[in-house]
C-alpha positions, 0 to 999 in steps of 0.5 A: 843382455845374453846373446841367446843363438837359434839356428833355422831347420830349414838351413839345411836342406840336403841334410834330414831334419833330424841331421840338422837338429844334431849339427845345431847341437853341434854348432853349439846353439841353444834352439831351432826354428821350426819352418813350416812351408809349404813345398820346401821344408823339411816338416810338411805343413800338410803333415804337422797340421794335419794331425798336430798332436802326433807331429808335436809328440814327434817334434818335442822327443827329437828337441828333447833328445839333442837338448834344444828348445824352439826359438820360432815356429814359422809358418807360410801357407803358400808356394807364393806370397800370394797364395793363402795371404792373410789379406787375400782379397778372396774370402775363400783364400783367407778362411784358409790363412786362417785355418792355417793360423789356428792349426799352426799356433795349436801345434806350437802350443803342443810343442811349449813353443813361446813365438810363432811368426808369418807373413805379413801380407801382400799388395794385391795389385787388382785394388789400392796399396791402402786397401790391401793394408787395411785388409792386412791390419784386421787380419793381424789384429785378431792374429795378436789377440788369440796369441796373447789369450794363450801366452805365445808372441806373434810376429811378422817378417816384414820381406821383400814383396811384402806389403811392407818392403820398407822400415818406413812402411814396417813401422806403419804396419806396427802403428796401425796394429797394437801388439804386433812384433816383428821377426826382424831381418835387415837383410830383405832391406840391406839388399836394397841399399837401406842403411842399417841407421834407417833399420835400426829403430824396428829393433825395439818392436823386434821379438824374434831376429834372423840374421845372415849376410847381405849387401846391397843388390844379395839377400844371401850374401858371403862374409867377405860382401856382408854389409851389415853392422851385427855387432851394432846390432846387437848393442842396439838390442841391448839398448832396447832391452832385447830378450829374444833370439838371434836365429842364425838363418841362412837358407838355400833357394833359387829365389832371389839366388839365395843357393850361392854360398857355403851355409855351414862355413857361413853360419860357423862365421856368423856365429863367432862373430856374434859370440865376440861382441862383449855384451855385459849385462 
């Protein structure tokens, strides 16, 4: 296995998006993660989907010039999770999840991009956990078929307040979805006290990875608090024959006190780290 480092452009929010694709060449990473979110990343989804051609053309010389590729395309619909969720009760809300998807794979299509993830969904209180996830499935079922139809991976990122919060019910969700792949983040599980032994086994459903540190009760957490294994993370993606890459994905918000570290010095130790483990193919 050949460790392959991404770095989110969302990492850096104070630093204009064509400044953070200089420090990411700079750190030495060979990609990007594009963020689409709306209200806080650096490329408005309303202005990229807008008009996906001239912001690919926009994005794809800006890559091109600092020599990086694109890990990911990700995008979110909504300021909440609730907001345009795939699996909103609402018809309405997901005629425009679904708007959004199709405008969001053309864009990554444009860029040559390979991955693209979302959100998983939510548990809509007002109807029954069962009947939230079956809402769920359908709308990611159809979401796998029309990116495989044009060789892109679909993923989702299973987080806290998804509808799958937990390895157990992640590995359900994947069960009751053929083809569907994770963006894996073991912090969103890390953070509620799970051991990385219980996330482990999502490692072989995994097609995109972000890793920063946590530990139990800090999604976003310092080096010296960080409780997970990377380096045991890493012999496990090689185990599972893992081609992907490690986004290094340290972010800066309010939610969850997510703004409470060094991004730069903690991504500089999360890279070295990662770059130390002897992983001979």
């Amino acid at each position: 296995m050949t460790l392959k480092l991404a770095l989110s452009d969302y990492t850096f929010p104070k630093l204009e998006w064509e400044q953070t694709l200089r420090l990411a060449r700079d750190l030495g990473v060979e990609a990007v993660d594009i963020g689409l979110f709306a209200g806080r990343s650096h490329l408005r989804p309303e202005d990229v989907l807008g008009h996906p051609a001239q912001a690919a053309a926009r994005v794809t010389q800006a890559l091109r010039t600092h020599e990086l590729e694109i890990a990911d395309v990700f995008g979110q619909p909504g300021t909440v999770f609730e907001e345009k969720a795939l699996n909103h009760p609402a018809s309405g809300e997901r005629r425009k999840a679904t708007e959004f998807y199709w405008r969001l794979l053309e864009f990554a299509l444009r860029c040559n991009a390979k991955h693209v993830s979302l959100l998983p969904g939510v548990h809509f209180e007002q109807e029954s956990y069962e009947d939230s996830l079956k809402r769920c499935v359908d709308e990611l079922a159809w979401r796998v078929e029309a990116a495989a139809r044009v060789g892109v991976a679909f993923a989702v990122e299973m987080h806290l307040g998804s509808i799958a919060p937990t390895p157990s019910q992640a590995q359900r969700l994947l069960q009751m979805t053929p083809g569907l792949t994770l963006t894996l983040d073991y912090t969103h599980f890390t953070c509620q006290g799970i051991p990385d032994d219980e996330i482990e086994p999502l490692v072989r459903s995994t097609s995109h990875f972000h890793a920063r540190g946590a530990c139990k009760g800090k999604l976003q957490a310092p080096s010296k608090e960080n409780t997970i294994d990377y380096p045991r993370i890493l012999r496990a993606m090689k185990k599972a024959g893992y081609s992907g890459y490690v986004a290094l994905e340290y972010v800066w918000t309010e939610w969850m006190r997510c703004n409470e570290v060094d991004n730069l010095t903690e991504t500089v130790w999360l890279r070295d780290l990662l770059r130390s483990v002897r992983l001979e193919s």
